[in-house]
N, C-alpha and C positions, 0 to 999 in steps of 0.2 A: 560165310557171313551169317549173322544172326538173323534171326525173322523177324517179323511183328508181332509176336504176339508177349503180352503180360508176360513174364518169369521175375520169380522174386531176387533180391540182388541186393549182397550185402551191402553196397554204397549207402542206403541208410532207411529209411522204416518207413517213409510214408507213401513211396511210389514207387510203384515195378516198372521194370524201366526190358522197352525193348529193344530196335537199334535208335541207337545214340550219332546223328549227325554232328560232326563239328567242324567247325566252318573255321578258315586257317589255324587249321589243327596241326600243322608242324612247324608253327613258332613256339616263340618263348613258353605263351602257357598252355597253349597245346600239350609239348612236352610237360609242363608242370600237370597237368589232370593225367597223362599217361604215366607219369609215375605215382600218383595218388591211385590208382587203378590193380586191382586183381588179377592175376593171367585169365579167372573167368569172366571176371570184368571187363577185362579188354578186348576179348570176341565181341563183345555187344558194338565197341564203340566204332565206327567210321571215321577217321581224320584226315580231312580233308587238304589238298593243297593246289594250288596256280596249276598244276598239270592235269586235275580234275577236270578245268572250265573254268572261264571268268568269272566271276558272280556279277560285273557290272553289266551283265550280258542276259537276258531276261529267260531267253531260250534256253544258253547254254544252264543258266542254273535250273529250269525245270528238268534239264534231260539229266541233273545230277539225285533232283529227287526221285523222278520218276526210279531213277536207278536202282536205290537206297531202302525208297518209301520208310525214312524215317517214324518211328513214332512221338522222339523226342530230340530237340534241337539247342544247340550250345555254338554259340552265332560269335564270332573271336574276330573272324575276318575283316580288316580295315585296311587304309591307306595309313600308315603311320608314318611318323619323322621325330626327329628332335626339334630342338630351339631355330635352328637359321635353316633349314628344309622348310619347315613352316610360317618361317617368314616368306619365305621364296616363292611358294609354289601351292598360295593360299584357293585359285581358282582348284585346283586338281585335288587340293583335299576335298572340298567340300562338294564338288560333282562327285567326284569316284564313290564318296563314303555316302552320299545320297544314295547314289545309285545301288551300289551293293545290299544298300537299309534294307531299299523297297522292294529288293528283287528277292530278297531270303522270305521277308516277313510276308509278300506275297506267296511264297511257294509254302511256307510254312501254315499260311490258310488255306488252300489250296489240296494240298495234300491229307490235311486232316491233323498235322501233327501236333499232338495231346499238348505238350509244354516248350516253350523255347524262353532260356537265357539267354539276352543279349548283352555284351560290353560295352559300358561306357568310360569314361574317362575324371576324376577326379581335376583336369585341366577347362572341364568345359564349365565348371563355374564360374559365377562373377569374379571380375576382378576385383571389383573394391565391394566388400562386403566383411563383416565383422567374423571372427574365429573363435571355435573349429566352426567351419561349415557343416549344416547335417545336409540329408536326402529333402528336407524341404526347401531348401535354399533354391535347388540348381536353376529356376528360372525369373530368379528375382532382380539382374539385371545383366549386362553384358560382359563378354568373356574377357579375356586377356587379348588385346589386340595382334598378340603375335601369334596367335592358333585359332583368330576368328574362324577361316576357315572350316579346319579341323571339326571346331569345339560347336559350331552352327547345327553342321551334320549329325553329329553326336547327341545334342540335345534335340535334335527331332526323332532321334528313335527311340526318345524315351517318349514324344508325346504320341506317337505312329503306333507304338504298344499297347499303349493305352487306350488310345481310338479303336484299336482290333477288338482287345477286351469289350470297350464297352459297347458295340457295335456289335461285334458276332460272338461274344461271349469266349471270346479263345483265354491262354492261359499265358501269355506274352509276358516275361518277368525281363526288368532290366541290375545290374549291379553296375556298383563304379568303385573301380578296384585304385588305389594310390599306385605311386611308382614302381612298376614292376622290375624284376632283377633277377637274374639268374643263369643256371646253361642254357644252352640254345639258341642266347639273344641275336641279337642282331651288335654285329659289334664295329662297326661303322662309326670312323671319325667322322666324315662330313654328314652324316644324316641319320645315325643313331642315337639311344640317348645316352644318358647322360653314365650312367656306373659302366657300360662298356666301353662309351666310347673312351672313360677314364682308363680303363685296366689297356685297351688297345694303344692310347698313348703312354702311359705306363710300361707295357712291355716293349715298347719302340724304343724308350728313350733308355730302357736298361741295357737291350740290342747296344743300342747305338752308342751307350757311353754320352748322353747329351742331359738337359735338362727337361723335368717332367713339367711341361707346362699346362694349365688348366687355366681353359677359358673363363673371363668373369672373375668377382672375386673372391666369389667362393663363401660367400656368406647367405645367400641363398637358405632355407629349410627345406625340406621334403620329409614326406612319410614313405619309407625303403622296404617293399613288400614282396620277399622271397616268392620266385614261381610256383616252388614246390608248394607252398602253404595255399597259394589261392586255387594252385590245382584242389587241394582238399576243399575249399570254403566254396568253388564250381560245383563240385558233387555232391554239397552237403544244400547248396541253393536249390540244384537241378530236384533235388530227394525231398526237401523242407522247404522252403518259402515260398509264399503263393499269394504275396501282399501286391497291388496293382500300382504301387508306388516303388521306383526306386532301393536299392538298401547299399549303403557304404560297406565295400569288403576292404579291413585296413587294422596296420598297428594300431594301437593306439596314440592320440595327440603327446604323451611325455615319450614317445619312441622317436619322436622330430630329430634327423640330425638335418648339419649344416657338409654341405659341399665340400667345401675343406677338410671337414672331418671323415666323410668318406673318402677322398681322396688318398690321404696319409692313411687310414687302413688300408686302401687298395694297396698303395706302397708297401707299407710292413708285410700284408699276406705275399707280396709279388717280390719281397727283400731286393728291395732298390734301396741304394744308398746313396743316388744321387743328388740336386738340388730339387726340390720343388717348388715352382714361381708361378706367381696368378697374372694371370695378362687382363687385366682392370681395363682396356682398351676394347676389350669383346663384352657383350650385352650379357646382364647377367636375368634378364627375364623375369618371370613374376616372383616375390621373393620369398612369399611360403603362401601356401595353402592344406593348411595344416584343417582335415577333416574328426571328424566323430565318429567313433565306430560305436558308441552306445547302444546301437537298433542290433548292431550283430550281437554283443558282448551279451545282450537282454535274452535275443533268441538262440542263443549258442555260446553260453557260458564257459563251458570246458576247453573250449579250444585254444589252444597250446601254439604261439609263434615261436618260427627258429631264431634265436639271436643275429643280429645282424650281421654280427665280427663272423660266425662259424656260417653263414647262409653267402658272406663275401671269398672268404675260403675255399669254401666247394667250388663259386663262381672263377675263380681266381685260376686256381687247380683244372678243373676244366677246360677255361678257355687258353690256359698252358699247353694242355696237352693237344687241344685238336685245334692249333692258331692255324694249321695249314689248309684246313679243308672249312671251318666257320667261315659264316657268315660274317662278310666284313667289307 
């Protein structure tokens, strides 16, 4: 295991980075920042999972820093759901992901550790509010009533950040990444979201010789943001940004598809020849929220997204090959 102390680290030029916590570090972009990572890179990092300690658990999480003694922090771990989980079971998001906020960001002052990125969610902004959204908006009125829960939680650990900051001067950065997507996910029909749980009923219905049907009707928007890329735009926040506001990590607003149309690529990557049918009977949830990534593009010009078609491919391909052992 790495130390604490300062060594310089090709991840990127403005901070040396010594061990690297990361807090449900063997999801989706968990694995996305481990493969954005150097084999010497990845000695620094720690990733973290449920058989470490609870994080809702105040104790168990100091006895993971004390463990660790972090010097820099990349905070992932949430209660997550799709669309009808978060309708369901809006008390337990919003305790859980409370609890988990205050228990990291406590141990993270506590401990001394120099920087911590937290994740937020592109879902916890207002519902009715004008488009794209940027990083000023998020608290300008209330969220989507189907992930109050959720999106409550969320939006207080951007303000919990900031109180640390301005309070004991810590380095508390938060991001809000759009719809994530890729290996690793969680690919759960009843309580995942939305591109695995497609490809999982996708690969069911081509098993099965049936029809691929898709909840809602599929006209929906979203901004579809490859794991692997925000694994890099994690390492490129953790190394570079140090603004006490918020920053959007995301496609850009003309990258918006519609539901339907990721769907039918998942098809094509997945070569189902079957029917495809929208079941207009199930709730099709907020219908875009369609953000601005101007603030990234301004400080990180260069940077390069995977096309969606080749970033659902890989997805596709993967979750082919290991349907027996994923998460699902």
């Amino acid at each position: 295991m790495a130390s604490n102390e300062s060594t310089p680290s090709s991840v990127g030029e403005k901070e040396a980075l010594g061990t690297v916590l990361v807090t449900g570090g063997t999801g989706l972009v968990g694995h996305g920042i481990q493969a954005a990572l150097s084999p010497e890179e990845r000695e620094r990092f720690v990733f973290l999972s449920r058989k470490d300690g609870s994080l809702t658990n105040l104790e168990e999480t100091r006895a993971i820093f004390a463990k660790y003694r972090p010097t820099h922090c990349i905070h992932l771990a949430a209660k997550v759901g799709g669309l009808f989980y978060n309708l369901k079971y809006k008390v337990e998001f919003f305790r859980d992901n409370i609890a988990i906020n205050d228990n990291v960001l406590t141990c993270c002052k506590e401990f001394g550790v120099k920087k911590l990125v937290s994740c937020l969610s592109t879902c916890i902004f207002p519902d009715k509010t004008t488009y794209p959204i940027d990083e000023t908006m998020l608290h300008d009125g209330p969220p989507h009533p189907s992930n109050e829960g959720y999106a409550y939680a969320k939006r207080m650990l951007d303000v919990l950040s900031r109180a640390y900051n301005e309070q004991y001067g810590c380095r508390f950065m938060t991001v809000i990444p759009t719809n994530i997507f890729g290996e690793f996910d969680n690919f759960s029909i009843e309580n995942g979201h939305v591109i695995p749980g497609l490809m999982h009923k996708c690969y069911l219905a081509k098993k099965n010789k049936t029809d691929f049907t898709i909840w809602g009707s599929g006209t929906p928007l979203r901004q579809f943001l490859y794991a692997k890329d925000l694994g890099k735009l994690f390492l490129w926040t953790l190394k570079n940004y140090d603004e006490n506001e918020p920053i959007i990590l995301s496609v850009p607003p003309e990258a918006e598809v519609s539901i339907k149309d990721v769907a039918l690529a998942i098809a094509k990557a997945m070569k189902f020849e079957g029917n495809v049918v929208f079941d207009t009977s199930k709730a099709d949830g907020q219908f875009k929220k369609t953000a601005s990534n101007a603030k990234l593009m301004k400080l990180n010009p260069d940077f390069q997204f995977t096309p969606i078609e080749e970033a659902l491919r890989s997805s596709v391909e993967w979750f082919e090959a290991n349907f027996e052992t994923c998460r699902k």
